[in-house]
C-alpha positions as CSV (number, residue, x, y, z in Angstrom):
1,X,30.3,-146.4,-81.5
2,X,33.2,-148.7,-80.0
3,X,35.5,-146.2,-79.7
4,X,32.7,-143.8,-78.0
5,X,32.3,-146.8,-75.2
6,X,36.2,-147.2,-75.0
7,X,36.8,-143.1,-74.3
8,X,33.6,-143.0,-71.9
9,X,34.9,-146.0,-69.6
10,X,38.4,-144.0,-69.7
11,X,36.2,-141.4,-67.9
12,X,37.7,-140.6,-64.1
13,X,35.3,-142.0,-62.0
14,X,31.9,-141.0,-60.3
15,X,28.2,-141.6,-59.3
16,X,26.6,-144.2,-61.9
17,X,24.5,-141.6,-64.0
18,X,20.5,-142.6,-64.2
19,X,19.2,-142.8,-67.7
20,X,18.5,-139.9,-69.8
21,X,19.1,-136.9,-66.3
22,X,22.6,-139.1,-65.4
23,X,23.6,-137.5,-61.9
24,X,21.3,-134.2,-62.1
25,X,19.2,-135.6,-58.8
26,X,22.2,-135.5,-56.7
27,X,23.1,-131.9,-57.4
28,X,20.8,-130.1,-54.7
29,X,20.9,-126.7,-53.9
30,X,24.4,-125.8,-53.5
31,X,26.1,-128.3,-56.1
32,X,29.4,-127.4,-54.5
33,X,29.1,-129.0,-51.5
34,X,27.4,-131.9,-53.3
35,X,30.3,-132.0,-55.4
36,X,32.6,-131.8,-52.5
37,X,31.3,-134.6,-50.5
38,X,31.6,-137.0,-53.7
39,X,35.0,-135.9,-54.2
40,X,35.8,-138.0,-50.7
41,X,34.5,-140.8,-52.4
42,X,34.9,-141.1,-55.3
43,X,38.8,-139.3,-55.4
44,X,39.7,-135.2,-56.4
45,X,39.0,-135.9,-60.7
46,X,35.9,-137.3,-60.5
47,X,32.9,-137.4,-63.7
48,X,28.9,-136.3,-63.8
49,X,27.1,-136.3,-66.0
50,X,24.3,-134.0,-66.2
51,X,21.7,-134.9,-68.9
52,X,23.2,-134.5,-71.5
53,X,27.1,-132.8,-70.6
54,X,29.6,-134.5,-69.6
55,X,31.4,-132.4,-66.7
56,X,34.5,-133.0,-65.1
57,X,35.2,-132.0,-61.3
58,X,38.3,-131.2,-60.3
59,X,38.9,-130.8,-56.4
60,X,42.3,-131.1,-55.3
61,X,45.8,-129.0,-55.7
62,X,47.4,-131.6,-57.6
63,X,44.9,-132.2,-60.6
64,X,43.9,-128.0,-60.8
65,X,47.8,-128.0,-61.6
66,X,47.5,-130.6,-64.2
67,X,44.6,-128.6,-65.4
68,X,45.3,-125.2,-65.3
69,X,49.2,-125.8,-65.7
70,X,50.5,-128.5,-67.5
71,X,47.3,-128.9,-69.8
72,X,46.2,-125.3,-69.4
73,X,46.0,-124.8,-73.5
74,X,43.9,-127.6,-74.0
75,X,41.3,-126.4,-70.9
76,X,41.2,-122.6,-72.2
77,X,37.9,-122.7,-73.9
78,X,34.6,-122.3,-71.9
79,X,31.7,-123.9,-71.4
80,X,29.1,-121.3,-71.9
81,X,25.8,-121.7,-70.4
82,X,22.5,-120.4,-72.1
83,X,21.9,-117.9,-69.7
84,X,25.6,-116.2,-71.3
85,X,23.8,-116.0,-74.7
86,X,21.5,-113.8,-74.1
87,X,22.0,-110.5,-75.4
88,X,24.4,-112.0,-77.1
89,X,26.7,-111.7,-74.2
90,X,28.9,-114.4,-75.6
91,X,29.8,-113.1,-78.5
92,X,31.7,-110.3,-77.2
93,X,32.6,-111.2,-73.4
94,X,35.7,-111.3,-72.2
95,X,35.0,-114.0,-69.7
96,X,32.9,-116.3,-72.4
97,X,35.1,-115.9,-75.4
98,X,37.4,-118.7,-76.2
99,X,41.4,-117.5,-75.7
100,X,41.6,-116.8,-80.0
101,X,42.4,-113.3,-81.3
102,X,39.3,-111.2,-80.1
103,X,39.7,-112.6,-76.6
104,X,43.3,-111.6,-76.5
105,X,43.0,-108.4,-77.7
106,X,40.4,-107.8,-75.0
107,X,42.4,-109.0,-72.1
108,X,44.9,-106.5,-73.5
109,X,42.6,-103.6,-73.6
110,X,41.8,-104.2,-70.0
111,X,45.0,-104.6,-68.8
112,X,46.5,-101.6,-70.6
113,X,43.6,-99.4,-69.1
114,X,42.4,-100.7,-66.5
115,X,44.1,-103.6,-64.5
116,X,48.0,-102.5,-65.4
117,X,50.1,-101.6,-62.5
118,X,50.6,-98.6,-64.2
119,X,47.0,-97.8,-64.4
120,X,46.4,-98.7,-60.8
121,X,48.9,-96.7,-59.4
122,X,47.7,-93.8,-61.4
123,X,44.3,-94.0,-60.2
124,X,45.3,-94.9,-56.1
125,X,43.6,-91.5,-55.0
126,X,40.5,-92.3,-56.5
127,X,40.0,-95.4,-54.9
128,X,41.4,-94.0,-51.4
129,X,39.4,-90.8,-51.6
130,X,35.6,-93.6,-52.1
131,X,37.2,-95.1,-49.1
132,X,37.2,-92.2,-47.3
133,X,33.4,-91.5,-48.5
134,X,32.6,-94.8,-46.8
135,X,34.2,-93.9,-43.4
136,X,32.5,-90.6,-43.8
137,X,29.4,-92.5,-44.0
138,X,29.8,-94.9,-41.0
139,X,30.7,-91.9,-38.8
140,X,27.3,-90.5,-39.9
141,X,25.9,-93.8,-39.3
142,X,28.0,-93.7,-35.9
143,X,26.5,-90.2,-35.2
144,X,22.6,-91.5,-36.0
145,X,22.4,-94.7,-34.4
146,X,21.9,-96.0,-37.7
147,X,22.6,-99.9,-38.5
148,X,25.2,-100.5,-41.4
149,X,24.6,-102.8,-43.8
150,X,28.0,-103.9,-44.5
151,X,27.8,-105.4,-48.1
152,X,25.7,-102.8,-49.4
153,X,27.7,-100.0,-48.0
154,X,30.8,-102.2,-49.7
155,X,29.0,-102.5,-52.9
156,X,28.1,-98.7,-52.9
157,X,31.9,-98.0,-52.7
158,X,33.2,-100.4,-55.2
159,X,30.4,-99.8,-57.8
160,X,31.6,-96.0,-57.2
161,X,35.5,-96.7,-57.6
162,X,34.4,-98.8,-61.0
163,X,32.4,-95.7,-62.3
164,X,34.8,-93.0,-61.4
165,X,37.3,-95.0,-63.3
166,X,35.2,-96.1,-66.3
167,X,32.8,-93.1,-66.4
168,X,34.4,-89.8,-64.3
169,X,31.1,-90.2,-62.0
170,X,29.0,-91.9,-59.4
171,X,26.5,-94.1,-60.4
172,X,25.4,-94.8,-56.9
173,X,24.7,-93.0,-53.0
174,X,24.8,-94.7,-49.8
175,X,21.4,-96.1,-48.8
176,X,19.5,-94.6,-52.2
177,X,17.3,-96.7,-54.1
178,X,19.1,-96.6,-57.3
179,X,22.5,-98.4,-55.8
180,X,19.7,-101.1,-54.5
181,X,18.5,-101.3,-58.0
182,X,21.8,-101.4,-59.7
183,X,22.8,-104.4,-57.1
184,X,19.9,-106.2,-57.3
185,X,20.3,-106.2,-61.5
186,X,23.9,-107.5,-60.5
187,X,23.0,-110.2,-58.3
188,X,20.3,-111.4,-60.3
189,X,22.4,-111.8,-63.4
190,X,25.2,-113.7,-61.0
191,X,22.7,-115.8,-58.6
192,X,20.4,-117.2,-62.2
193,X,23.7,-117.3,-64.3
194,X,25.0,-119.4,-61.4
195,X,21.9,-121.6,-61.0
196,X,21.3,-125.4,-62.6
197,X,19.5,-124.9,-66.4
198,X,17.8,-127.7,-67.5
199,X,18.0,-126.1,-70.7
200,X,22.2,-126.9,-70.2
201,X,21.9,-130.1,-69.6
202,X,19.2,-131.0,-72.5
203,X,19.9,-128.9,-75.5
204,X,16.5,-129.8,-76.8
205,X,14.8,-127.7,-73.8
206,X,16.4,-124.4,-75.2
207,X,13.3,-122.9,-77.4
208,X,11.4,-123.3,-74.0
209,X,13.6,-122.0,-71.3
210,X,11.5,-124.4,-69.1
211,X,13.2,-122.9,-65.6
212,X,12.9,-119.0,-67.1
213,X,16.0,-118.5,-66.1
214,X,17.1,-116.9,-69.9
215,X,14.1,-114.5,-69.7
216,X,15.4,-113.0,-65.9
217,X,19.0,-112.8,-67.8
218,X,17.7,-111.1,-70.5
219,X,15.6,-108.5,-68.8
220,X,18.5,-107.6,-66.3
221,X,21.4,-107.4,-68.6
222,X,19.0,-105.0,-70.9
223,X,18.7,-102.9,-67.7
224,X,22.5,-103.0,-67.4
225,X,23.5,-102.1,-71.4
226,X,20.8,-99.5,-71.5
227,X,22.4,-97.8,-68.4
228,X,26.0,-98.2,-70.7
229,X,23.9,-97.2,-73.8
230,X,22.6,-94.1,-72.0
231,X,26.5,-93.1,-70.3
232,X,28.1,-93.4,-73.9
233,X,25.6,-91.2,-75.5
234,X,25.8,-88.7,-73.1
235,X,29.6,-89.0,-73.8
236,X,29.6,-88.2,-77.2
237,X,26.9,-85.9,-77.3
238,X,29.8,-83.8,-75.1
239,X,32.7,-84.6,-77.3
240,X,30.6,-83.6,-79.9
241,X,29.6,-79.8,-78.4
242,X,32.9,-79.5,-77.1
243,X,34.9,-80.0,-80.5
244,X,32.3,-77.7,-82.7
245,X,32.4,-75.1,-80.3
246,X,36.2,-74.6,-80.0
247,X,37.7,-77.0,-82.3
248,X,38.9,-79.4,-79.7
249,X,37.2,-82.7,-78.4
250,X,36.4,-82.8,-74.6
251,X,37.8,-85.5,-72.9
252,X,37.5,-87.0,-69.0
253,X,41.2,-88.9,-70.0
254,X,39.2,-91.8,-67.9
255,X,38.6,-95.3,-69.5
256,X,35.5,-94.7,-71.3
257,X,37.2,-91.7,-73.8
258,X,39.8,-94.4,-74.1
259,X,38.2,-97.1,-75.3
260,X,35.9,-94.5,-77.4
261,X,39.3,-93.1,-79.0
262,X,39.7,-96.8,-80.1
263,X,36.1,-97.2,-81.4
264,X,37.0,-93.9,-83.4
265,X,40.4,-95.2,-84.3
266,X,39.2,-98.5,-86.3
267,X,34.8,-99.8,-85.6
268,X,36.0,-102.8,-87.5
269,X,38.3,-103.5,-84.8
270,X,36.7,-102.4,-81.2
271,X,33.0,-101.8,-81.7
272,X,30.5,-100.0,-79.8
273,X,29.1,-103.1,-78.7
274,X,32.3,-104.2,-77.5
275,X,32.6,-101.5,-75.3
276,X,29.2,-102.1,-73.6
277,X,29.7,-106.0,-73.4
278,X,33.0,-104.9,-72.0
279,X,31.5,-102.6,-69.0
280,X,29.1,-105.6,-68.1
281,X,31.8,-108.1,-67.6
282,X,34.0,-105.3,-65.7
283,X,30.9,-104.1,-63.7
284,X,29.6,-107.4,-63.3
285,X,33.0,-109.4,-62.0
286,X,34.4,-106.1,-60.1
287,X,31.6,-104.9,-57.8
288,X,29.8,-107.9,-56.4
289,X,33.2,-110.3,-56.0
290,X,34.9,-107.5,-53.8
291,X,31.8,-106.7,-51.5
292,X,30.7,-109.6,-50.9
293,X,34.2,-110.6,-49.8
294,X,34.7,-108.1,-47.0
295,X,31.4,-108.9,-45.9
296,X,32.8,-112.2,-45.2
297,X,35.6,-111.1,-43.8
298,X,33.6,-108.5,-41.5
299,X,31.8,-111.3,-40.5
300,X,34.6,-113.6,-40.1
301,X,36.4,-110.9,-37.5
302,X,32.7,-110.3,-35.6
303,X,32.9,-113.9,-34.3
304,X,36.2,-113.7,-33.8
305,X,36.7,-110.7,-31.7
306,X,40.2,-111.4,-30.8
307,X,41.6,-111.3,-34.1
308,X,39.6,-108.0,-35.1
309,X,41.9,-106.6,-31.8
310,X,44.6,-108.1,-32.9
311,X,44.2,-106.4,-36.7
312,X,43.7,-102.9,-35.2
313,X,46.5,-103.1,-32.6
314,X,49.0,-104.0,-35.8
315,X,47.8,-101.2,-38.1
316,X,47.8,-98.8,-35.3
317,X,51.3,-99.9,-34.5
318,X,52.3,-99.2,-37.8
319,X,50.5,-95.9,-38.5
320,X,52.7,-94.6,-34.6
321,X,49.5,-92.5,-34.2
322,X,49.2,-90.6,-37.6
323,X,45.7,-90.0,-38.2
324,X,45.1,-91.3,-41.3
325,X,43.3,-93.8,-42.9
326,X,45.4,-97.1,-44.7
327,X,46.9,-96.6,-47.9
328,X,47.9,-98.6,-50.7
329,X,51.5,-98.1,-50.2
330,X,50.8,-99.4,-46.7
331,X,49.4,-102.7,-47.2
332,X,53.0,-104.6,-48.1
333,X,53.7,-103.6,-44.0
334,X,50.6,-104.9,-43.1
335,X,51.0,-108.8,-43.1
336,X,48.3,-109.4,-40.3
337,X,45.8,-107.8,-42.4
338,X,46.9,-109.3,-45.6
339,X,46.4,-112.8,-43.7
340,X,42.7,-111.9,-42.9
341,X,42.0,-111.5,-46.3
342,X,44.0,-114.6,-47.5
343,X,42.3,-116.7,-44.9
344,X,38.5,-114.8,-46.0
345,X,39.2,-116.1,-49.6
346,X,39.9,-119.9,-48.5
347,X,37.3,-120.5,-46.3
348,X,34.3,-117.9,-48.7
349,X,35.8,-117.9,-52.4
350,X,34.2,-115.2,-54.2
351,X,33.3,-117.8,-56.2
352,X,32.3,-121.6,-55.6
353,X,34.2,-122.8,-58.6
354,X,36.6,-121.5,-61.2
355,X,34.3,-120.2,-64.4
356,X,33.3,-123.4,-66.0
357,X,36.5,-124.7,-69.0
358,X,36.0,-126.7,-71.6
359,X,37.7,-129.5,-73.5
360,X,39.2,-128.5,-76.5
361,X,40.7,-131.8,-77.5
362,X,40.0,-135.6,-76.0
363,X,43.0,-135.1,-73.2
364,X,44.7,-138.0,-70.9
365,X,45.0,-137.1,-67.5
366,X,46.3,-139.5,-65.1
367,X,45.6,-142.5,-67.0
368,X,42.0,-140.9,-67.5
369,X,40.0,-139.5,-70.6
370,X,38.4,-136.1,-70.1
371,X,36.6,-136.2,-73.7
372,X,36.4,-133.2,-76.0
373,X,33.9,-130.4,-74.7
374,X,33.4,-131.5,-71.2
375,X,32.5,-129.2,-68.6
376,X,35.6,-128.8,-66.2
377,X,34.7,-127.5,-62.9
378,X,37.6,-126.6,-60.4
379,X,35.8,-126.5,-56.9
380,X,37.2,-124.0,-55.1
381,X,35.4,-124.1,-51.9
382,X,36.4,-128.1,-51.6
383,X,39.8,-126.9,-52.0
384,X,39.9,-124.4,-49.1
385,X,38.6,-126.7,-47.0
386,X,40.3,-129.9,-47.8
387,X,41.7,-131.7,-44.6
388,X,44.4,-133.0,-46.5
389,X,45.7,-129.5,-47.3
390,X,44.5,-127.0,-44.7
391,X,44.5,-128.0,-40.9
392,X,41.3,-127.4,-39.1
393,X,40.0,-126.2,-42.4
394,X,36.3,-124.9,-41.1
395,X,37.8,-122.4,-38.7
396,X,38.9,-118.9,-39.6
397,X,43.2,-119.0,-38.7
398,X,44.6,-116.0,-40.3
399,X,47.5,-116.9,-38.7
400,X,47.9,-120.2,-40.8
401,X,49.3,-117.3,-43.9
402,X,51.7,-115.9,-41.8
403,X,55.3,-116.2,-42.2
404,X,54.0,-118.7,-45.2
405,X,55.0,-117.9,-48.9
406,X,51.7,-118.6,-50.1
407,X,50.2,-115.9,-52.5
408,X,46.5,-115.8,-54.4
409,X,48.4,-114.9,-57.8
410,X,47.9,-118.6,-59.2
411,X,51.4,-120.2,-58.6
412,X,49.9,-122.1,-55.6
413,X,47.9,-124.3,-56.9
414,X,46.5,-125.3,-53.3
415,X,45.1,-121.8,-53.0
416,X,43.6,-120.2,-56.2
417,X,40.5,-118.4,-55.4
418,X,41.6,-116.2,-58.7
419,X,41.9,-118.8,-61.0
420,X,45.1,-120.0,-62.6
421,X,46.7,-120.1,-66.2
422,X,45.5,-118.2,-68.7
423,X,42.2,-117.0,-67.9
424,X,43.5,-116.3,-64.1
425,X,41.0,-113.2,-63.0
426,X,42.5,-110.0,-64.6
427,X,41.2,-108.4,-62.0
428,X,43.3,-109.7,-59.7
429,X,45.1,-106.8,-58.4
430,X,42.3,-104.3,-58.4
431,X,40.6,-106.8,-55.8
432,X,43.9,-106.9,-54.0
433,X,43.9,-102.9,-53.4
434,X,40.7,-102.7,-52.8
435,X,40.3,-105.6,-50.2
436,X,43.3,-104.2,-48.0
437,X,42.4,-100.7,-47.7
438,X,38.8,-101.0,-47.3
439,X,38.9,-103.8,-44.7
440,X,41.9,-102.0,-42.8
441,X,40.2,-98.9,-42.5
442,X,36.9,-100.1,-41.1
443,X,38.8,-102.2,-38.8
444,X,41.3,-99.0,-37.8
445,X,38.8,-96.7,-37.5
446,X,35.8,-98.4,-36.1
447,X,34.4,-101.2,-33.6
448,X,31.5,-103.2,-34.9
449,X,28.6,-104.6,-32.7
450,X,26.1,-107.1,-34.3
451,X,22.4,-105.5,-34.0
452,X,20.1,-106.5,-31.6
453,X,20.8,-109.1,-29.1
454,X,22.0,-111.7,-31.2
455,X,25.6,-113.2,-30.5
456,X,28.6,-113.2,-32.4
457,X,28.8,-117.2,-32.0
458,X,25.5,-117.4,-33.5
459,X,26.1,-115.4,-36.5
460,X,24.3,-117.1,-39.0
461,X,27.2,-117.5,-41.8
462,X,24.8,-119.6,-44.6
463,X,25.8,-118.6,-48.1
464,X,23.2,-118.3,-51.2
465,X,24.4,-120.0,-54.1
466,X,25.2,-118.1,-57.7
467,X,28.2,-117.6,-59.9
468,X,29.5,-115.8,-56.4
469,X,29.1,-116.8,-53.1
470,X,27.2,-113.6,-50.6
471,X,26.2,-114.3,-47.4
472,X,22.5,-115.9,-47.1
473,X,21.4,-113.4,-44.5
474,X,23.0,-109.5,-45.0
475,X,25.5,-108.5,-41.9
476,X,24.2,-105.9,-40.4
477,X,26.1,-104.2,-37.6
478,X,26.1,-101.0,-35.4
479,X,29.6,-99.1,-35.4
480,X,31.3,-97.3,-32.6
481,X,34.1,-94.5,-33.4
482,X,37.1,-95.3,-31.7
């Protein structure tokens, strides 16, 4: 009991916790920027408690490299919230499992795959020719008179250059219902998985899912691994045809026969089931991070129509009049671009905070205890808009990244909207390729006009709170062929 007391008042400091709920009052609606203005007070490691967890906020450059760098072993774990454990999501997730063997043999299945340079470069046309679907879309849309909705058009072209890689197919058309369902599924999961569970903070409240946040999570990631259930049977069903019928097993030689050649290889070792909790962590961090990002950044150059100008004169500079849309093997020469989407992630990380660590030991950080299996959130949006760090951090300066050695890839600690140390986004460099040629082509190709009469100065830039960050109120925006 004495030495519980001792490590508690080694705790960093923060808001004296109420009895029984501790600081759950404060949180509000969007606990980052709660969390951001306490940070001002009460310094950048700071402590909550919430009911019953202890959760550790972490809010400046200097202490997410003591976190994430110099203590990065003994932060690796997670802190998985109920909502994860359903469907037993946790069990097999790459993004919920703790950094032992099953976890690292995962994060080497995807990058061997899927996330590999290698892998990437193989599979650049794919991705270039869904970008070129999309412009074909908007010129339609051009054509029509017909509004773009620029996250869902986004979302339509990631979820499509995820399933062409995973599955050899589309799982989704511009403006059909199904892509809306297939989002919607997506953002549920994100927005409740994202959201304050009582049942979290009071273990005791866990048979009752008092907020019924676990029963949404449960009914939307069904939908999800019965759309992966139905894909993989189909799969088999035509390796199976193919190989009686001529003695040789078909195969698409994309990611799915892959991971099924492992399956076949050794169940013991990559189950069925790790192959669908697999798609629904890819599917699920992929498709909604990336779209929602250019939406911010479409939205970000709207108001500023000076640096959307600015943008286009560059690439059109640097394509001298060939007409083509950006490449990949462009976007090294395309700094002013690359800057857009540097300064997008500061100011709207795709998400609010790093996924929640946990403690694995009692650790000492600057002269403070953070106690075995505390919560350790890294905010993320505090960081990009820390005075201290970034000068006049609200407004959007892609210029502030030029002729700056500052990169995303999680050496800097004052800008890591990735993550850092080991359980850094392994996605990272799909997002990159994606983000550069997407955003440079709509900007190359098109001019964007807000609908209706509203101005670009009163663009209403809110943001909805879950596990990501999308814009409160969808951009929607009439395009103009250039």
């Amino acid at each position: 009991m004495i030495r519980s007391r001792l490590r508690n008042s080694r705790l960093p400091p923060g808001p004296y916790p109420f009895p029984i709920i501790g600081n759950l009052l404060i949180l509000g609606d969007k606990p980052y920027k709660t969390m951001a203005t306490l940070s001002k007070r009460y310094g950048p490691l700071m402590s909550l408690k919430l009911g019953n967890q202890t959760s550790i906020v972490v809010s400046s450059p200097d202490m997410a490299k003591e976190f994430f760098h110099k203590h990065d072993r003994s932060f690796s774990d997670r802190s998985v919230p109920e909502t994860a454990r359903m469907v037993d999501h946790h069990n097999s997730s790459l993004v919920w499992l703790p950094t032992g063997d099953q976890w690292r043999k995962l994060r080497r299945i995807t990058k061997e795959y899927f996330f590999s340079v290698q892998s990437l470069d193989a599979s650049k046309l794919l991705r270039e020719k869904k970008v070129g679907e999309l412009l074909d879309h908007v010129d339609r849309c051009c054509k029509n008179g017909t509004v773009v909705n620029v996250g869902a058009v986004a979302f339509t072209t990631t979820l499509n250059v995820f399933s062409n890689s995973m599955f050899s197919m589309d799982l989704a058309q511009y403006d059909s219902v199904s892509t809306q369902e297939f989002r919607d599924a997506v953002w549920a999961l994100l927005e409740v998985c994202g959201k304050p569970n009582f049942a979290d903070f009071f273990p005791i409240l866990k048979p009752f899912d008092p907020q019924g946040l676990g029963r949404k999570v449960y009914h939307y990631g069904k939908k999800l691994l019965t759309i992966f259930d139905t894909i993989i049977d189909q799969r088999l069903q035509k390796r199976s045809n193919s190989s009686s019928n001529d003695g040789v097993s078909s195969s698409n030689n994309d990611v799915l026969d892959m991971l099924l050649n492992l399956n076949l290889e050794d169940e013991s070792v990559f189950s069925r089931n790790d192959i669908r909790h697999l798609l629904l962590d890819l599917f699920l961090a992929g498709t909604d991070t990336i779209s929602s990002t250019l939406e911010w950044a479409m939205a970000e150059l709207i108001r500023k129509p000076e640096k959307m100008e600015l943008a286009r004169i560059k690439i059109v500079k640097f394509m001298q009049n060939e007409n083509r849309s950006i490449q990949e093997k462009d976007i090294s020469q395309l700094p002013y671009l690359q800057a857009i989407i540097k300064e997008t992630l500061r100011l709207h990380p795709a998400g609010p905070f790093v996924i929640p660590h946990q403690a694995i030991d009692n650790v000492e950080v600057q002269g403070f205890i953070v106690p075995k299996n505390a919560q350790i959130l890294c905010n993320l949006w505090a960081m990009g808009r820390d005075p201290n760090v970034w000068s006049d951090p609200e407004t959007f300066i892609p210029e502030r990244f030029m002729d700056v050695e500052l990169d995303y890839r999680g050496q800097d600690f004052q800008y890591i909207p990735f993550g850092a140390g080991r359980r850094i986004c392994p996605g990272l460099n799909i997002a990159h390729r994606m983000l550069h040629i997407t955003l440079g082509s709509l900007i190359q190709k098109f001019d964007w006009k807000l609908e209706g009469k509203i101005r670009a100065q009163d663009l209403d830039m809110e943001e909805k709170y879950g596990i990501t960050l999308q814009r409160e109120v969808p951009l929607l925006v009439n395009p103009i062929k250039l």
